[in-house]
PATIZA-883307 format. One record per residue: residue number from 1; residue in three letters; x, y, z of N, C-alpha, C, O in turn. Coordinates in Angstrom, 1 decimal, m for minus. Atoms other than C-alpha are relative to their C-alpha. Example, Ala and Ser with C-alpha at 12.3 -4.5 7.8 and 13.67 -1.06 7.14 Angstrom:
REM residues 2
NODE; k; r; nc1; nc2; nc3; cac1; cac2; cac3; cc1; cc2; cc3; oc1; oc2; oc3
NODE; 1; ala; 0.9; m1.2; 0.0; 12.3; m4.5; 7.8; 0.9; 1.2; 0.0; 1.9; 1.2; 0.7
NODE; 2; ser; m0.9; m1.1; 0.0; 13.7; m1.1; 7.1; m0.8; 1.1; 0.8; m0.3; 2.2; 0.9
This chain:
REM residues 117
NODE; k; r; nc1; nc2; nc3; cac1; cac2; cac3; cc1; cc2; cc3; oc1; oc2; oc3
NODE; 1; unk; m0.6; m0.1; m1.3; 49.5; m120.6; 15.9; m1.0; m0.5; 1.0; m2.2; m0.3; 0.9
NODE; 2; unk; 1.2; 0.8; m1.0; 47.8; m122.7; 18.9; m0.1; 0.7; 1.1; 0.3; 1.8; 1.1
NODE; 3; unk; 0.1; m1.2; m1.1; 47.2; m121.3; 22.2; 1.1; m0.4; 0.6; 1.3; 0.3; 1.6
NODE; 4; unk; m0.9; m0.3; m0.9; 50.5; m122.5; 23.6; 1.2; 0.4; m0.5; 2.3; 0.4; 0.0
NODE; 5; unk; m1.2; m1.2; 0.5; 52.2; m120.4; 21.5; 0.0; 1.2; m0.1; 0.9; 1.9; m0.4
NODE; 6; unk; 0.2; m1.1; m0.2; 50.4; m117.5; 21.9; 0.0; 0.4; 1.3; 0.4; 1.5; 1.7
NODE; 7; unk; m0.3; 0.0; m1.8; 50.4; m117.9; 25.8; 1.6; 0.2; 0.0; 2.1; 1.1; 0.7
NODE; 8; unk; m1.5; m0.1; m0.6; 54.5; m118.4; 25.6; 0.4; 1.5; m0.1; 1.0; 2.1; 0.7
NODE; 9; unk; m0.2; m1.4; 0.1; 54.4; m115.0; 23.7; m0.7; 0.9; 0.7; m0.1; 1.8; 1.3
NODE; 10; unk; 0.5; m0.7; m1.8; 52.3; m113.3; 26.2; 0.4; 0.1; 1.1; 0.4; 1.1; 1.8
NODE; 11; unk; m0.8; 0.2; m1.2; 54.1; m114.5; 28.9; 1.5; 0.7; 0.3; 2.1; 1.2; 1.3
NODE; 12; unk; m1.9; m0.3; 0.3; 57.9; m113.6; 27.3; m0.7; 2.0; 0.2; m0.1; 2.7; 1.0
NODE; 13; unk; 0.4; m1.2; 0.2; 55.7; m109.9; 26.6; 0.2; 1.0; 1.8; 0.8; 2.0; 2.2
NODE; 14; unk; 0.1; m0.2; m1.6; 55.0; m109.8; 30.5; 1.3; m0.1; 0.6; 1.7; 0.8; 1.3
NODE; 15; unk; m1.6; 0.1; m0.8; 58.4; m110.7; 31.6; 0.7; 1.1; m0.2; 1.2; 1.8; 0.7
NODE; 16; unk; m0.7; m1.1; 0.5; 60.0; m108.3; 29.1; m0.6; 1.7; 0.8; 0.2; 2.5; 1.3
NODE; 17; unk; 0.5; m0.6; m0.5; 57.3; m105.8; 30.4; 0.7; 0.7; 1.3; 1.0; 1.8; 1.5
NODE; 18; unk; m0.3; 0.1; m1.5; 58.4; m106.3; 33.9; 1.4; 0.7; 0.3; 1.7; 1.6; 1.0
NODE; 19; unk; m1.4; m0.3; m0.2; 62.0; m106.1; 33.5; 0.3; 1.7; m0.7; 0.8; 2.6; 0.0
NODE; 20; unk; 0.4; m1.7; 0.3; 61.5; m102.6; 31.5; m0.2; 0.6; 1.4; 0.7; 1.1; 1.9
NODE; 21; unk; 0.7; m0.9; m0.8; 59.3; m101.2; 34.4; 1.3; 0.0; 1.2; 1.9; 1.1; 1.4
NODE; 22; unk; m1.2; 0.4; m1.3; 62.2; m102.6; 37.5; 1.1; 0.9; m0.9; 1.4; 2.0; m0.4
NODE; 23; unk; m1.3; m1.3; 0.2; 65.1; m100.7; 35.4; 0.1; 1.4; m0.1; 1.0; 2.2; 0.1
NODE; 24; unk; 0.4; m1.7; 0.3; 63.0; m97.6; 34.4; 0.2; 0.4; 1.6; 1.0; 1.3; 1.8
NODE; 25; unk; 0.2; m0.6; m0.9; 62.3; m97.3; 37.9; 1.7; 0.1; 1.2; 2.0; 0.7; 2.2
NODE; 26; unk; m1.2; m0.2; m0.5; 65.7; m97.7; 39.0; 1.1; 0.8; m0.5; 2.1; 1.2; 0.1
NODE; 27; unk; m0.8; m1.1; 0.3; 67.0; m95.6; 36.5; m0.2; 1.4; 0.7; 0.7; 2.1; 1.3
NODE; 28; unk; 0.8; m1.3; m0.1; 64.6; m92.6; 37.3; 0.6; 0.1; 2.0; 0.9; 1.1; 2.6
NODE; 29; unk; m0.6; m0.3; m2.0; 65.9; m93.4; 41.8; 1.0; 0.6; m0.3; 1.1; 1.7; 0.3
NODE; 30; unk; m1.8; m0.4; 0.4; 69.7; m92.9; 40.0; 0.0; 1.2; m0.5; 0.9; 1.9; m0.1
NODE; 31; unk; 0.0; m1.2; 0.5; 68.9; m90.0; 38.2; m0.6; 1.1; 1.3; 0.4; 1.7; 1.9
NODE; 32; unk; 0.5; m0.1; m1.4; 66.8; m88.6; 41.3; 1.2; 0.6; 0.9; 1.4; 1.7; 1.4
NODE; 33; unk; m0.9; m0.4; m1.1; 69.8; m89.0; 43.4; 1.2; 0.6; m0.3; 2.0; 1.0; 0.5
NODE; 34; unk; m1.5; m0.6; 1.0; 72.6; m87.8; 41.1; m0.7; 2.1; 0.2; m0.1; 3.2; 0.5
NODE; 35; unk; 0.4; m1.6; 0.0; 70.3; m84.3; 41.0; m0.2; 0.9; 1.6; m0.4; 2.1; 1.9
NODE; 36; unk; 0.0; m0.8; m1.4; 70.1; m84.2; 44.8; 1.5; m0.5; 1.2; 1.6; m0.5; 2.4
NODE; 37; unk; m0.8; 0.6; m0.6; 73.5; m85.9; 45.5; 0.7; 1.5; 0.8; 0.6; 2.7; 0.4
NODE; 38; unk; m0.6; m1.1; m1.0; 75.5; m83.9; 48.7; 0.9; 0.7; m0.4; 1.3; 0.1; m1.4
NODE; 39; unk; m1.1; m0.9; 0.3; 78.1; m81.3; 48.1; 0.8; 0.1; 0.9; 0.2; m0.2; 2.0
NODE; 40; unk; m0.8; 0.0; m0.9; 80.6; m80.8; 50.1; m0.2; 0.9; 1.0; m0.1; 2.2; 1.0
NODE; 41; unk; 1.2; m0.8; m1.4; 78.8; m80.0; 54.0; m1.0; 0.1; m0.8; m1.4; 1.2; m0.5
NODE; 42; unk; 1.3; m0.1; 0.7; 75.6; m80.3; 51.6; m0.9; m1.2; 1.0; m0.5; m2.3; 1.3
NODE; 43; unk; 1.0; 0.9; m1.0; 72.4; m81.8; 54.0; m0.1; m0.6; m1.0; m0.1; m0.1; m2.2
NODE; 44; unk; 0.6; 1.4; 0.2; 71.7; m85.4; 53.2; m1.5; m0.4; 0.1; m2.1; m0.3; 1.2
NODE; 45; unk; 1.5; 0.1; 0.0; 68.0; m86.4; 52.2; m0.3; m1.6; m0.3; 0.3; m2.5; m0.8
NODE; 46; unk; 0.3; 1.7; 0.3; 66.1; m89.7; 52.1; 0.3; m0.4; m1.4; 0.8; m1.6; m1.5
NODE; 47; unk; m0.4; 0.4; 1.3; 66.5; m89.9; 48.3; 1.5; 0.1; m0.6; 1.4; 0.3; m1.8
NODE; 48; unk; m0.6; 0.3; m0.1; 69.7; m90.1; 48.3; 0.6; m1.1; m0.4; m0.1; m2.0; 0.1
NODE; 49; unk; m0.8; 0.9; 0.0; 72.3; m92.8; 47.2; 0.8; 0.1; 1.1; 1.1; 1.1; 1.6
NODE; 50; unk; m0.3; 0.0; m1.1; 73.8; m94.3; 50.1; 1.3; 0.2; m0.6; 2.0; 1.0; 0.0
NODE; 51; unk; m1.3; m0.1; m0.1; 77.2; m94.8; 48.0; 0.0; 1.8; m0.6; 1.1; 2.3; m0.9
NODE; 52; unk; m0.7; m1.3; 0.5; 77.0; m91.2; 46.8; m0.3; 1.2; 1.4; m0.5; 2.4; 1.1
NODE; 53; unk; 0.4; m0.4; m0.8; 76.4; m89.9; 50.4; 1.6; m0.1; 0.4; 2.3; 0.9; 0.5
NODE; 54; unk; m1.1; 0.2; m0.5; 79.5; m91.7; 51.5; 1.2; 0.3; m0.9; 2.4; 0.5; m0.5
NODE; 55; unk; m0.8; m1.2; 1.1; 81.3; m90.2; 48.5; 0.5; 1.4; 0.8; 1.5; 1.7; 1.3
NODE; 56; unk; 0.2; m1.2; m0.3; 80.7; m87.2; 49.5; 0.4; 0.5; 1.6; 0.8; 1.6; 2.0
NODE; 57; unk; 0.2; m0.1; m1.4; 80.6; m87.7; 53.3; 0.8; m1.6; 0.8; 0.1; m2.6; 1.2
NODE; 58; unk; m0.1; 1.6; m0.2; 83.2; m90.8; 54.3; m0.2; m0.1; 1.5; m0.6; m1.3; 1.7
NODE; 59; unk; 0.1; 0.0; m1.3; 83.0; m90.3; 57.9; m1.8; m1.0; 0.2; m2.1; m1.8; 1.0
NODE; 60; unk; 1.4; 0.6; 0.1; 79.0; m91.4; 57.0; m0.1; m1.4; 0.1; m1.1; m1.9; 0.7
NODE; 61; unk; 0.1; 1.4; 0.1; 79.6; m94.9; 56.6; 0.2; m0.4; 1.5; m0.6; m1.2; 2.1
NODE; 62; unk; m0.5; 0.7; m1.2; 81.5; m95.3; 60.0; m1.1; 0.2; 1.4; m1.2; m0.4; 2.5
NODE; 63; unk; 1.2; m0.6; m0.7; 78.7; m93.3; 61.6; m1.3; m1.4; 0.2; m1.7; m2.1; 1.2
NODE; 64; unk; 1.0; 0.7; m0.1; 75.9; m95.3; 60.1; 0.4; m1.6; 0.5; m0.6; m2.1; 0.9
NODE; 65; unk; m0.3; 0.9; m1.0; 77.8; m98.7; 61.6; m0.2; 0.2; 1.3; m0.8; m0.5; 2.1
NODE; 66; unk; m0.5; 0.3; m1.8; 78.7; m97.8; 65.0; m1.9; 0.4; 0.2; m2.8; m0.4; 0.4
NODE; 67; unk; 1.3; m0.4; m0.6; 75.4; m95.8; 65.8; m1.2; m0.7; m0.7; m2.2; m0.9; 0.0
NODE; 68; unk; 1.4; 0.3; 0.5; 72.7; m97.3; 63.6; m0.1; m1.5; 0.1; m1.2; m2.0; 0.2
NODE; 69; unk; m0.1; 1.2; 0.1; 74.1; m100.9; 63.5; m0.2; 0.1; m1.8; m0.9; m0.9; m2.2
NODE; 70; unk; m0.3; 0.2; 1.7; 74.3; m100.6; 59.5; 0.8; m0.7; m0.4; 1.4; m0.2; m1.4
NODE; 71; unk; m1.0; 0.5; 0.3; 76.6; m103.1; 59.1; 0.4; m0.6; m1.6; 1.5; m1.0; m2.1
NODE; 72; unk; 0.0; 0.3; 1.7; 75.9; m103.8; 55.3; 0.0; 1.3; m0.8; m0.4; 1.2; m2.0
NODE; 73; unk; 0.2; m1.3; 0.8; 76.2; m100.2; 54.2; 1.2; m0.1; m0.9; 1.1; 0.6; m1.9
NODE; 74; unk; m1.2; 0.2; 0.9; 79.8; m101.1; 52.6; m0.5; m0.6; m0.8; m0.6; m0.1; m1.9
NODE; 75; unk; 0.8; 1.0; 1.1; 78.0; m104.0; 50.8; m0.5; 0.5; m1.4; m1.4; 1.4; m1.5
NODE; 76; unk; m0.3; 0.0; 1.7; 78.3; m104.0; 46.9; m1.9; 0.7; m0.1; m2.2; 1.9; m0.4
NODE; 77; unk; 1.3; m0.4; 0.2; 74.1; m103.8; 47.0; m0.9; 1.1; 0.5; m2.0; 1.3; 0.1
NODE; 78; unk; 0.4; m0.8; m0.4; 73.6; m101.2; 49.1; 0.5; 1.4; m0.3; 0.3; 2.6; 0.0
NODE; 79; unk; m0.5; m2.1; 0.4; 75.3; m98.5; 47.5; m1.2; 0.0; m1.3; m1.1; 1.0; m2.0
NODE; 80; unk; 0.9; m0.3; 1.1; 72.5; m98.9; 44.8; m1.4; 0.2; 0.9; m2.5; 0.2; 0.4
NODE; 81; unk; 1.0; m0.8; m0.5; 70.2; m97.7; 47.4; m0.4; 1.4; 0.8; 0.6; 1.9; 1.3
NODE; 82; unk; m0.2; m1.2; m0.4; 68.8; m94.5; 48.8; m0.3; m0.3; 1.7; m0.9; m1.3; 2.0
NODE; 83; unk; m0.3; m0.2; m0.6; 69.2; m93.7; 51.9; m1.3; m0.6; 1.1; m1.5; m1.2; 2.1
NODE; 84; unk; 1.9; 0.7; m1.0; 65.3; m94.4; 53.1; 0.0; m1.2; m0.6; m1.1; m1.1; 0.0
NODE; 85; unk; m0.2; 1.4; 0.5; 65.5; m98.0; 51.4; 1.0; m0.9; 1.1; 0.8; m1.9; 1.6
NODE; 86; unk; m1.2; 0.7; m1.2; 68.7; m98.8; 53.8; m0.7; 0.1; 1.0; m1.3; m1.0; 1.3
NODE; 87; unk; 1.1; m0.1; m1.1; 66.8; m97.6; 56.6; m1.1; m1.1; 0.2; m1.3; m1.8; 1.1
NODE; 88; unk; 1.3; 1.2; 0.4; 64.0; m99.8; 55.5; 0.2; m1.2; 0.7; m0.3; m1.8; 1.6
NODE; 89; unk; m0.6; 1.6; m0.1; 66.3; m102.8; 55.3; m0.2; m0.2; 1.5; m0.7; m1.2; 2.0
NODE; 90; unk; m1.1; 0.2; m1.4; 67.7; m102.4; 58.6; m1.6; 0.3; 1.1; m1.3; 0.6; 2.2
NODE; 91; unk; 1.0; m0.3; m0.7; 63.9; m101.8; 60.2; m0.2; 1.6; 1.3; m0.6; 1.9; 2.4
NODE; 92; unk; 0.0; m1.2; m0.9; 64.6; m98.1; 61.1; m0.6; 0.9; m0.3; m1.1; 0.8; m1.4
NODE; 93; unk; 0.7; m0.7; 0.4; 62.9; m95.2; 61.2; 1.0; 1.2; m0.9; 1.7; 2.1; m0.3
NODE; 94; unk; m0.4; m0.6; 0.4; 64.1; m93.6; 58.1; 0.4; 1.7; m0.1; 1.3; 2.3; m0.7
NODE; 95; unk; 0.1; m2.1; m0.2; 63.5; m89.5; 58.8; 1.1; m0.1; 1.6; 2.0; 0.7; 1.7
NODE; 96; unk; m0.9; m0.2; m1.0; 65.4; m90.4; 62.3; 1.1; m0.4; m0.4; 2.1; 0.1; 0.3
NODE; 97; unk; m1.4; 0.1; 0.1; 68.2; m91.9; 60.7; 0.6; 1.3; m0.9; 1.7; 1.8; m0.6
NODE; 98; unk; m0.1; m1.1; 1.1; 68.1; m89.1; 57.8; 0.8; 1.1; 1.5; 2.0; 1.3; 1.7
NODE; 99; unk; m0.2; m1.5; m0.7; 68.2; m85.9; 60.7; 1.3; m0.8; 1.4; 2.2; m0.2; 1.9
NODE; 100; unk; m1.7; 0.1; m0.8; 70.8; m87.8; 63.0; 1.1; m0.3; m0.7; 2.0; m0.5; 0.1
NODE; 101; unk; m1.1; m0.1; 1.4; 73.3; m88.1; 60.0; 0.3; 1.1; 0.1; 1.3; 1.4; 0.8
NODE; 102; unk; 0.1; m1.2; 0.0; 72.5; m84.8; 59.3; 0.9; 0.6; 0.9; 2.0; 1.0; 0.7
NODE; 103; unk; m0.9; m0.7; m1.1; 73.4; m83.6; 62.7; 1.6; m0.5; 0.5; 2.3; 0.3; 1.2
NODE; 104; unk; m1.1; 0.2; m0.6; 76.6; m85.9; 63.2; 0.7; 0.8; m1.2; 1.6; 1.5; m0.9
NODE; 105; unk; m0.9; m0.8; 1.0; 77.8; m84.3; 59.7; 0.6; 1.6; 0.1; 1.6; 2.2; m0.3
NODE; 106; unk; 0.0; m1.4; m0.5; 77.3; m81.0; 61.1; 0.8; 0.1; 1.4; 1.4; 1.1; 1.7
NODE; 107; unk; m1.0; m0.6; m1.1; 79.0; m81.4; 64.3; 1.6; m0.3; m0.3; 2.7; 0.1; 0.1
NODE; 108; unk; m1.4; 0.5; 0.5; 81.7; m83.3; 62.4; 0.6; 1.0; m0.6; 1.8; 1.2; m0.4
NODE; 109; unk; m0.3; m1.3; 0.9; 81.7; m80.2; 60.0; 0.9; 1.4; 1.2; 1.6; 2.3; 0.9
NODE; 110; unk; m0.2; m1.3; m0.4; 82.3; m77.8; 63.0; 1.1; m0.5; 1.0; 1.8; 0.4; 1.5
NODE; 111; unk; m1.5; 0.4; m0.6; 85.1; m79.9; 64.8; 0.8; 0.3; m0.9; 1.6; 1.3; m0.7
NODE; 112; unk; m0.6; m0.3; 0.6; 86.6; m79.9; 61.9; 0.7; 1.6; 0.1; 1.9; 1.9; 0.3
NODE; 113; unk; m0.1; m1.4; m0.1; 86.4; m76.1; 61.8; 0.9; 0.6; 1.2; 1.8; 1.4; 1.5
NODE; 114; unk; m0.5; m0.2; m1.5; 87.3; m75.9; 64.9; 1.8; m0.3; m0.1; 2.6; 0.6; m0.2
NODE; 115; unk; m1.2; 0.1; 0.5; 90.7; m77.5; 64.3; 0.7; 0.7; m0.8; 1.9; 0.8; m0.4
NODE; 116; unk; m0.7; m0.2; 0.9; 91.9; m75.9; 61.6; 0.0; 1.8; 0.4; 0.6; 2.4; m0.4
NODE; 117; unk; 0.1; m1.3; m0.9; 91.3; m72.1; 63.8; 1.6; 0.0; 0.2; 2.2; 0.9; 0.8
């Protein structure tokens, strides 16, 4: 075997490596957020899936458009992220987008309530 065949297999090792470590760690976000996904009126946390937020919470999407300018939160790619990652994208401060969510869900929760008196 010469060295540029032990280099290609080094390199295929590394790649394979790579691609392992990027899915582990995307499995371990998905699992993560499946154990802390919202419940119905359940507070919203940065680790969180954004599509299992708006699952849970559809009013959330229309929210994080109009008020946050989130205009990619429908987008196929962003439901595979949590909630502080979207934030990220979008250059916001994650903990303030997290606790004003929060609070529109909760006043949304108590209109609701309110109505149905």
């Amino acid at each position: 075997m010469d060295d540029n065949e032990i280099k290609a297999i080094m390199d295929k090792s590394w790649q394979d490596r790579a691609r392992f470590e990027v899915n582990r760690d995307k499995m371990m976000r998905e699992q993560a957020a499946r154990e802390t996904a919202p419940s119905e009126g359940g507070t919203v946390t940065l680790d969180m899936m954004v599509a299992e937020i708006i699952e849970a919470h559809p009013s959330a999407a229309d929210y994080l458009v109009a008020d946050w300018n989130m205009a990619c939160i429908s987008c196929p790619a962003s439901q595979s992220e949590t909630l502080r990652e979207a934030a990220q994208v979008h250059e916001l401060d994650p903990e303030d987008v997290c606790e004003a969510l929060n609070d529109f869900l909760e006043d949304t929760a108590m209109i609701q309530a309110e109505e149905l008196e």
